[in-house]
C-alpha positions as a Markdown table, in Angstrom:
| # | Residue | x | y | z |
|---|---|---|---|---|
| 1 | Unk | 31.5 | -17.4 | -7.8 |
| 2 | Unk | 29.5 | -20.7 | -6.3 |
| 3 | Unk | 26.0 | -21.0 | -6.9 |
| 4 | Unk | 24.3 | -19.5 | -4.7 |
| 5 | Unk | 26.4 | -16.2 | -4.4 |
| 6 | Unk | 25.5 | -16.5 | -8.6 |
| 7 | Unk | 22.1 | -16.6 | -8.2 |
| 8 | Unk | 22.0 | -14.3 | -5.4 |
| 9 | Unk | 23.9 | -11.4 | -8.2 |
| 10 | Unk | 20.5 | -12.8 | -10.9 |
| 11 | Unk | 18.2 | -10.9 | -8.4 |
| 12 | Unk | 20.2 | -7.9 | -7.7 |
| 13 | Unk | 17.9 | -5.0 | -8.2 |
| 14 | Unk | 16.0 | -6.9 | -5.6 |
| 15 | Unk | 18.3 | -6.6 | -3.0 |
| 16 | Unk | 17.3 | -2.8 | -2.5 |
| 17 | Unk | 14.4 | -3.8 | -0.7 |
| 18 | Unk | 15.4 | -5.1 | 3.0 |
| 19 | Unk | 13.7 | -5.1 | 6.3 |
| 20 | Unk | 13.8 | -7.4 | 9.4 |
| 21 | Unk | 11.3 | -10.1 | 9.8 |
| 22 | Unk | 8.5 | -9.8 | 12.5 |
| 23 | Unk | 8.6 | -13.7 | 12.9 |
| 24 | Unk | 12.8 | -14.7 | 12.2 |
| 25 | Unk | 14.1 | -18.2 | 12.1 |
| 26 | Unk | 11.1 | -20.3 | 13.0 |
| 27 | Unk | 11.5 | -23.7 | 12.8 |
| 28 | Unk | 9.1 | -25.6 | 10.8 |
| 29 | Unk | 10.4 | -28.9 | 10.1 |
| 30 | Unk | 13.0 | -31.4 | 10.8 |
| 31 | Unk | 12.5 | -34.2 | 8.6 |
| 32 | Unk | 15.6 | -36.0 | 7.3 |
| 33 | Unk | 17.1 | -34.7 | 11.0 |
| 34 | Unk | 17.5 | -31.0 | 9.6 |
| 35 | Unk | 15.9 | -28.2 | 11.2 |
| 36 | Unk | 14.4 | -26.0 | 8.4 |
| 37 | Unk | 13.8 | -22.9 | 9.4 |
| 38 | Unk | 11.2 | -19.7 | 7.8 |
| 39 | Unk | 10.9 | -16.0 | 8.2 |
| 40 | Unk | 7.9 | -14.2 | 8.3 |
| 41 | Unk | 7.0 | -10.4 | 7.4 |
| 42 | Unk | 4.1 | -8.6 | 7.9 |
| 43 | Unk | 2.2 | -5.3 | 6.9 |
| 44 | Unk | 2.6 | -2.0 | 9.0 |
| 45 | Unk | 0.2 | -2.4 | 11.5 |
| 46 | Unk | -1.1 | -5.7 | 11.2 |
| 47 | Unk | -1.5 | -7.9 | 14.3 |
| 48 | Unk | -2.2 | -11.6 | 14.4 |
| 49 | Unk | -5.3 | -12.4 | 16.1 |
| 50 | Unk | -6.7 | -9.1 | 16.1 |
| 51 | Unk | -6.6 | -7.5 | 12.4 |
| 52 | Unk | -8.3 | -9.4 | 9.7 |
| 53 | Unk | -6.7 | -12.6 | 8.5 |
| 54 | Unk | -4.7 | -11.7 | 5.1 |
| 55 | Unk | -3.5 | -13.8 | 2.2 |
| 56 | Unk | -0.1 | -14.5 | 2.0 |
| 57 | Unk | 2.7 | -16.0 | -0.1 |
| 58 | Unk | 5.0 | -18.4 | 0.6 |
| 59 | Unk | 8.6 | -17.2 | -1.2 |
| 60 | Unk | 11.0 | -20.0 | -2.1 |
| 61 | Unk | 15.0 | -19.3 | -3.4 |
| 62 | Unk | 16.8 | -20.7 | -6.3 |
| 63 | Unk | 20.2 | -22.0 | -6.6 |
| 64 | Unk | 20.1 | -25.0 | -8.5 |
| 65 | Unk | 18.6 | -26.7 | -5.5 |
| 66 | Unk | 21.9 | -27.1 | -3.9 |
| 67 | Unk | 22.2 | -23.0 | -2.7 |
| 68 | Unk | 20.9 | -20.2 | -1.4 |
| 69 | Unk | 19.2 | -19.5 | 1.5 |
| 70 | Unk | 15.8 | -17.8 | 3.0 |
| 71 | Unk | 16.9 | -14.3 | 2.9 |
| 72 | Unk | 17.1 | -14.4 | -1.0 |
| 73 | Unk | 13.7 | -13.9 | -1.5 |
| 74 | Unk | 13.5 | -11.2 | 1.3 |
| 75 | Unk | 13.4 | -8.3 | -0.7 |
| 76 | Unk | 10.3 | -10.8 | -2.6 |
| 77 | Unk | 8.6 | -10.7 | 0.6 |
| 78 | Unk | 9.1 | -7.1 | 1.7 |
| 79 | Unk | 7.4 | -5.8 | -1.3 |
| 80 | Unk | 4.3 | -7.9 | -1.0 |
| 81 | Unk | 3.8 | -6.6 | 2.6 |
| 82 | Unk | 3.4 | -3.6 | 1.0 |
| 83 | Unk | 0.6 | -4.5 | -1.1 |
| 84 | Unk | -1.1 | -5.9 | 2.0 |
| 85 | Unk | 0.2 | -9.7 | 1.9 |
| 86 | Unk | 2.2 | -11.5 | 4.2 |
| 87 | Unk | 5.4 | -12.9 | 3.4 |
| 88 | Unk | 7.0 | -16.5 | 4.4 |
| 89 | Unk | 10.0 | -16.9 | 3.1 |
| 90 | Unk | 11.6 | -20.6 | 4.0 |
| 91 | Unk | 14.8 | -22.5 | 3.7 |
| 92 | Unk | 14.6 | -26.7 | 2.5 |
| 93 | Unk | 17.5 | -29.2 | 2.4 |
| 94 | Unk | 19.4 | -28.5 | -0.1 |
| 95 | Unk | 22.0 | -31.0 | -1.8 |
| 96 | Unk | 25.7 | -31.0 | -1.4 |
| 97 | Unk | 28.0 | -34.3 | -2.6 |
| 98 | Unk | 30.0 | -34.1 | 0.8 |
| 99 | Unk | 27.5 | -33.0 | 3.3 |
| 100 | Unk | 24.3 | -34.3 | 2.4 |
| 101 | Unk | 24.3 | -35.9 | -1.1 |
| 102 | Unk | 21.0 | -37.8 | 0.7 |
| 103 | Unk | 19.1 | -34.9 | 0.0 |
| 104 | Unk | 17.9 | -35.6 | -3.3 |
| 105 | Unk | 14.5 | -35.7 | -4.8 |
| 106 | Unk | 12.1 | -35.7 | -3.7 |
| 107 | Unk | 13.4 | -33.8 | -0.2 |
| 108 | Unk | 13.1 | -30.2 | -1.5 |
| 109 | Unk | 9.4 | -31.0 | -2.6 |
| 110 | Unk | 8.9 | -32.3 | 0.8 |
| 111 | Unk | 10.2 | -29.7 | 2.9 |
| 112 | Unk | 7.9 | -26.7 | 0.5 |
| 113 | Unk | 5.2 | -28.9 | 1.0 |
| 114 | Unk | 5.4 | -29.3 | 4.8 |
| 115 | Unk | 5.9 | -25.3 | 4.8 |
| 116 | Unk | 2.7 | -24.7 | 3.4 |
| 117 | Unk | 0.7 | -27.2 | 6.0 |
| 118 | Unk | 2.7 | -25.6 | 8.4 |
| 119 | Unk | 1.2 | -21.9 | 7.2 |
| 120 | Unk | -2.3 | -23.4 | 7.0 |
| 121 | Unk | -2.1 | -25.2 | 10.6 |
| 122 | Unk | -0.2 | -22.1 | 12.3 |
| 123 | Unk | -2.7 | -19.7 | 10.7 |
| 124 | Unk | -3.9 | -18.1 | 13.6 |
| 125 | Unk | -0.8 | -17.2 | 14.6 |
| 126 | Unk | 0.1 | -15.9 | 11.4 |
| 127 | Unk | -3.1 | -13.6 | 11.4 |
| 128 | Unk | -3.3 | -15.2 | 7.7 |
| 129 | Unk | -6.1 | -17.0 | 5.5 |
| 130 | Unk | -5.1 | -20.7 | 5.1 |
| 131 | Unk | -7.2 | -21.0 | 1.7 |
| 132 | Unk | -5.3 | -18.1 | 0.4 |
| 133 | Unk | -1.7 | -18.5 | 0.4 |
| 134 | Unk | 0.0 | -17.9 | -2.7 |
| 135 | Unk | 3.5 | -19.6 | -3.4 |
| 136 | Unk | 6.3 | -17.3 | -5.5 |
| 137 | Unk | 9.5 | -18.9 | -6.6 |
| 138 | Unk | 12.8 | -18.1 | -8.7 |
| 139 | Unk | 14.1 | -20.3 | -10.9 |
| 140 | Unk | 14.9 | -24.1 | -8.4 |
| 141 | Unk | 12.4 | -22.2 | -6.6 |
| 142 | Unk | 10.2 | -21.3 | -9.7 |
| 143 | Unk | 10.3 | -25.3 | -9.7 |
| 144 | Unk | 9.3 | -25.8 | -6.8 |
| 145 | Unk | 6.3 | -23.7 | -6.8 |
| 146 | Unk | 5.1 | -25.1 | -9.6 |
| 147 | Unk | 5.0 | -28.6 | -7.9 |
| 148 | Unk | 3.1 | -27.0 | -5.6 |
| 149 | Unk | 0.4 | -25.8 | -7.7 |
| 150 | Unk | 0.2 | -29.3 | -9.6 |
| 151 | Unk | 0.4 | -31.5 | -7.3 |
| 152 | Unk | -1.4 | -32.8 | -3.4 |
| 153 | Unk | 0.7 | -33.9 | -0.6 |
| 154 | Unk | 3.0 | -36.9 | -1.3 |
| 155 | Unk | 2.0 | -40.3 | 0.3 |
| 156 | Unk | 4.2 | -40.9 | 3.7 |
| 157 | Unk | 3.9 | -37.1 | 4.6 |
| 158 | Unk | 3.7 | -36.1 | 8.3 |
| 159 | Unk | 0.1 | -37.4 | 10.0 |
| 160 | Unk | 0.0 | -34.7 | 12.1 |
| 161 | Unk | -0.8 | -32.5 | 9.3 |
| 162 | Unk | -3.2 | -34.5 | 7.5 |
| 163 | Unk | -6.3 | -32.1 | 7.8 |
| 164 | Unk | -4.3 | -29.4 | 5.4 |
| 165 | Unk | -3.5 | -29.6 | 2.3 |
| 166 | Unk | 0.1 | -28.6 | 0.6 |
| 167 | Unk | -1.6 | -27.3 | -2.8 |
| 168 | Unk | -1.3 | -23.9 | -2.4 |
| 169 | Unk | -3.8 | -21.4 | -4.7 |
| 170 | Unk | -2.2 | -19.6 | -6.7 |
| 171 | Unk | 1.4 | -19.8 | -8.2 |
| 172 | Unk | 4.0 | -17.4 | -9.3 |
| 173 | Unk | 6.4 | -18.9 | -11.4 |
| 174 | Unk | 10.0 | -17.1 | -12.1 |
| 175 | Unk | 11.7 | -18.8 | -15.0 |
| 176 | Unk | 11.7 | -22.1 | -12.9 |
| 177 | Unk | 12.3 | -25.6 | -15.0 |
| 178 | Unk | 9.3 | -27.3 | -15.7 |
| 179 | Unk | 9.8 | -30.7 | -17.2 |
| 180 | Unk | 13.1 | -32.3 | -15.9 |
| 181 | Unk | 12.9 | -35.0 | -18.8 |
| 182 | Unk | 14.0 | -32.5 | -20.9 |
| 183 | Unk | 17.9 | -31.8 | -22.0 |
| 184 | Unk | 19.8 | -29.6 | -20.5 |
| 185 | Unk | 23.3 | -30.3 | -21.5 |
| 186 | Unk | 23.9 | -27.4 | -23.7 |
| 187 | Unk | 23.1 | -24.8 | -20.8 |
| 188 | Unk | 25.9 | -23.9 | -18.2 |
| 189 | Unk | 26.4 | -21.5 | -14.8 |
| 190 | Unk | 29.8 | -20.3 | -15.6 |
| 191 | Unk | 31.5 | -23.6 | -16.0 |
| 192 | Unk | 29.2 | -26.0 | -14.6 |
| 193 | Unk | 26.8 | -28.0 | -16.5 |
| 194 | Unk | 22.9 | -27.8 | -16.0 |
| 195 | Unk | 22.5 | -31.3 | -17.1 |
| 196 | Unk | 24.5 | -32.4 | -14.3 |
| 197 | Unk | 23.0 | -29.9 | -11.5 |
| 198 | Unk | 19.6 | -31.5 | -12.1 |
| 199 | Unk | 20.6 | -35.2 | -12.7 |
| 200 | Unk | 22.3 | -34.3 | -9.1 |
| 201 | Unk | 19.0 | -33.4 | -7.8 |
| 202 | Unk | 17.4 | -36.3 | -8.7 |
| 203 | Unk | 19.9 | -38.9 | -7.6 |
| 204 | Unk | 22.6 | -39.9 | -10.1 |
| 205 | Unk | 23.4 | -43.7 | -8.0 |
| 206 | Unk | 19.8 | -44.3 | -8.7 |
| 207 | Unk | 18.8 | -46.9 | -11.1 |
| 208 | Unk | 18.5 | -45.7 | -14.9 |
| 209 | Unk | 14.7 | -46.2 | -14.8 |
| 210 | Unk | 14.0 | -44.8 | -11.5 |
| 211 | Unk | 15.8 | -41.8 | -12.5 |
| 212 | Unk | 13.9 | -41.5 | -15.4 |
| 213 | Unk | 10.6 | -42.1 | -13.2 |
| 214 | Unk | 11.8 | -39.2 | -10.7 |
| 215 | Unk | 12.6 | -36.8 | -14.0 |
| 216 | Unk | 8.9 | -37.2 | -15.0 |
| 217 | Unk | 7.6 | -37.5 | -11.1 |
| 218 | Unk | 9.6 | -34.1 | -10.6 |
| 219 | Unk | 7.8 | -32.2 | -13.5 |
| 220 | Unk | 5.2 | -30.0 | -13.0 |
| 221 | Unk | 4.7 | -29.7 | -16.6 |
| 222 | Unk | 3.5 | -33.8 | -16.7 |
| 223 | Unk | 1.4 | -33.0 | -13.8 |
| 224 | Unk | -1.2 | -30.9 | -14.1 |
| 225 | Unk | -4.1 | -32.2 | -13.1 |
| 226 | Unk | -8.0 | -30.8 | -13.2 |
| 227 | Unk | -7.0 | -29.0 | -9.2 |
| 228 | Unk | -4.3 | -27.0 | -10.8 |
| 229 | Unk | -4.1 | -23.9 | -10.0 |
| 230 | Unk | -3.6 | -20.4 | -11.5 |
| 231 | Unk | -0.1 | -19.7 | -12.6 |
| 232 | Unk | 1.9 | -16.1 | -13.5 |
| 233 | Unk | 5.2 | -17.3 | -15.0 |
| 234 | Unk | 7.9 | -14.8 | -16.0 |
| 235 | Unk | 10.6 | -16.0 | -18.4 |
| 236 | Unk | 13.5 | -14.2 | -20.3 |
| 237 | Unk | 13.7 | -14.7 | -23.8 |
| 238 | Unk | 17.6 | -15.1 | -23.3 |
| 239 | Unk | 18.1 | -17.6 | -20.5 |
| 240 | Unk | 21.3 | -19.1 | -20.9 |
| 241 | Unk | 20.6 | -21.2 | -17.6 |
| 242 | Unk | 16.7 | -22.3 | -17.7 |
| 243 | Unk | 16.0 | -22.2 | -21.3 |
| 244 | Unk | 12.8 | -20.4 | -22.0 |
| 245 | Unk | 11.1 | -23.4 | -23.9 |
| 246 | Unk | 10.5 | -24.9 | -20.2 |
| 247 | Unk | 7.8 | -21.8 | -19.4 |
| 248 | Unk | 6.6 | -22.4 | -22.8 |
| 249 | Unk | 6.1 | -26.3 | -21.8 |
| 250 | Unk | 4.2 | -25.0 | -18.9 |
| 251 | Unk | 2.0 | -22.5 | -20.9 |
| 252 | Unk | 0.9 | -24.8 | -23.1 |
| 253 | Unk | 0.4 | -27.4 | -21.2 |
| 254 | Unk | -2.3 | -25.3 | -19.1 |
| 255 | Unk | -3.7 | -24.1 | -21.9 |
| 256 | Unk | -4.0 | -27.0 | -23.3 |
| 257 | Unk | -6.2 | -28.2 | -20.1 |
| 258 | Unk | -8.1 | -25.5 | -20.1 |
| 259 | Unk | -6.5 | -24.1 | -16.5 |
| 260 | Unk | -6.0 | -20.4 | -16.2 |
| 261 | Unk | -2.2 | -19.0 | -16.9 |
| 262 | Unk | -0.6 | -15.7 | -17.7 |
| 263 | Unk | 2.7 | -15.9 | -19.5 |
| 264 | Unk | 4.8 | -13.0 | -19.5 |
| 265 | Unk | 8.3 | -13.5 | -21.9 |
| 266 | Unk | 10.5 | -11.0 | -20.9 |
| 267 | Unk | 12.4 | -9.7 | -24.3 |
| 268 | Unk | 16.0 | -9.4 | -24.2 |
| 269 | Unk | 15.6 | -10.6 | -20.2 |
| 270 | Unk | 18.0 | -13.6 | -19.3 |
| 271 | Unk | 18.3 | -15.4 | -16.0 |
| 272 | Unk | 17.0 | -12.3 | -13.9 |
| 273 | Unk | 15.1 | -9.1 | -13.7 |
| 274 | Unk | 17.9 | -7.3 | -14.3 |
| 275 | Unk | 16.5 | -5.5 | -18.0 |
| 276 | Unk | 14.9 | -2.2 | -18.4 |
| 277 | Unk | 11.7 | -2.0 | -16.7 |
| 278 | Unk | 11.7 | -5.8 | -16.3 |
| 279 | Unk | 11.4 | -5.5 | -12.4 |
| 280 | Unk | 8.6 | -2.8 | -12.4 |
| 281 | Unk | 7.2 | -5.4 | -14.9 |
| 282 | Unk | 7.6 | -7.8 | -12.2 |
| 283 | Unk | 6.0 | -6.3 | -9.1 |
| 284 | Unk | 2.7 | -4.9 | -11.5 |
| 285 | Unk | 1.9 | -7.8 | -13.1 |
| 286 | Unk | 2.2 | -10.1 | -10.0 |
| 287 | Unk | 0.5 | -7.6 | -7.7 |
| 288 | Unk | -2.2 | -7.9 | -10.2 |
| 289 | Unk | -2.8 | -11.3 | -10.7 |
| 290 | Unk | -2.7 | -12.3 | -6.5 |
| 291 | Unk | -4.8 | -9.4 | -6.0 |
| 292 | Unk | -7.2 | -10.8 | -9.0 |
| 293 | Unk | -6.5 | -14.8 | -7.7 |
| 294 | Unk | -6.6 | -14.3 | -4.0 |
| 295 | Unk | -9.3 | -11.8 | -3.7 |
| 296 | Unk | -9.5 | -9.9 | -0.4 |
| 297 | Unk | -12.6 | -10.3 | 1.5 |
C-alpha cells in the first residue's frame, strides 16, 4: 500500500461524506513551474456576490508530504458546508526522489501559504470573509496548518500578493508533527521509516547545519510568536506514525505563551478517527471552536 493510498484508508469513516465541488480544479499557483490546483464547496444556497460573505477553511491532505491529493480532505470540506462554512480544499508540490526530489522544504509551506493570499485576494468571488478563513489539516497537513497559524508570509513570496497576509485565524490541527527537530526513527508506515520521510522533506543533500536550520525553521512548535493564533489539535494516544508527544510539544508550548489552545487526546485513537465516537468527537468539537473563533457577523 504507498503512502498516500495509506493515509487515504487513516480517514476512512470520512470518505462517507462526498459531493462535487461548486468551484473544481482552480488553479492557484504555479510556482516552481507546477500548476497547483484547489476545489472549492459551498453551502446550499449560497451565492458569491450576493449572499453574505461566510468564513471559510482552507483543508490541506497528509501523506507524509510526498502523497495524497485535494480530494482527501473532501469529505472535511463537505461537512463544514453544512455548518455554514465554505470549504477550499488544495493540492501543493509534493516530493518524489525521481520526479521532483526539488520539492523540498520549504515548497509545501509556500504553496499553503500562497493558497491562503489567493482566498483572501479572490474573496469576492468566493462570497467569503478574507479575515476569517480558518485552516484544517491531517497529519503532513496538520503540519502545515500549524505553520500557518505561527508564522507571516516567507521573505521572496509573490509581490502581487503583498497586501494579504498568509496567517490564517484560526487553526485546526489533526495529529500533525510539530517540531521536526525531534526523533522520529522509532516510528514506521508499514516498512518505511518516519525519520527518513521527514529528513526527505527537508532536503537530505543539504548541508548538516542547514538541515538542522530547516528542522527548527519547519517547526511550528519553535515558532510561536505573540500573532499566533487559536489552535484545536486532535491527537490519538496510540499513534504509531506521529507520536502524540508532538501535539503535547504544541500544547505546551501555547500555554506556555499564554495563546489560546484546546487539546483533545483521543484515548485508544491512533493515526486516524477511526475509534468509537472519535469522528462525532471530531465534527462537535471543531464545529465548536470555528463557530466560537470565527464568529458569524
Amino acid at each position: 500500500m504507498n503512502l498516500s493510498r495509506l493515509f487515504l484508508f487513516l480517514l476512512l469513516p470520512l470518505q462517507f461524506l462526498r459531493a462535487d465541488p461548486a468551484m473544481k480544479d482552480v488553479v492557484y499557483s504555479t510556482l516552481g513551474e507546477q500548476k497547483q490546483k484547489l476545489d472549492v464547496y459551498f453551502p446550499k444556497g449560497h451565492e458569491p456576490g450576493k449572499s453574505p460573505a461566510l468564513p471559510a477553511v482552507l483543508c490541506i491532505h497528509g501523506g507524509a508530504w510526498r502523497g495524497g491529493g485535494k480530494g482527501d480532505m473532501a469529505p472535511f470540506a463537505l461537512a463544514l458546508t453544512e455548518k455554514g462554512y465554505v470549504g477550499v480544499c488544495i493540492s501543493y508540490r509534493l516530493f518524489d526522489p525521481v520526479k521532483h526530489p526539488e520539492n523540498v522544504w520549504p515548497a509545501q509551506y509556500d504553496d499553503a501559504q500562497r493558497a491562503v493570499r489567493w482566498m483572501r485576494a479572490n474573496a469576492a468571488t468566493l462570497g467569503i470573509d478574507g479575515q476569517r478563513i480558518a485552516a484544517m489539516g491531517a497529519s503532513a497537513g496538520g503540519h502545515l496548518v500549524a505553520m500557518l497559524g505561527t508564522t507571516d508570509t516567507r521573505p521572496g513570496a509573490e509581490k502581487a500578493l503583498d497586501e494579504h497576509s498568509s496567517r490564517v485565524n484560526a487553526v485546526v490541527d489533526v495529529f500533525g508533527p510539530t517540531d521536526l527537530t525531534q526523533d522520529f526513527s522509532k516510528y514506521f508506515i508499514g516498512a518505511v521509516n518516519v525519520q527518513s520521510l521527514v529528513d526527505d522533506f527537508m532536503g537530505t543533500k543539504k548541508p548538516a547545519a542547514e538541515l538542522a536550520a530547516a528542522k527548527k525553521e519547519s517547526s511550528p512548535a519553535l515558532r510561536i510568536d505573540a500573532k499566533t493564533v487559536p489552535f484545536l489539535i486532535f491527537h490519538g494516544d496510540k499513534d504509531s506514525i506521529v507520536p502524540v508527544e508532538q501535539s503535547r510539544i504544541m500544547e505546551r508550548a501555547l500555554k506556555k505563551a499564554s495563546l489560546p489552545v484546546t487539546y483533545v487526546e483521543l484515548a485508544g485513537e491512533g493515526h486516524g478517527l477511526g475509534g468509537k465516537g472519535n469522528l462525532e468527537r471530531f465534527k462537535s468539537e471543531t464545529t465548536a471552536f470555528l463557530d466560537r473563533v470565527l464568529a458569524r457577523k
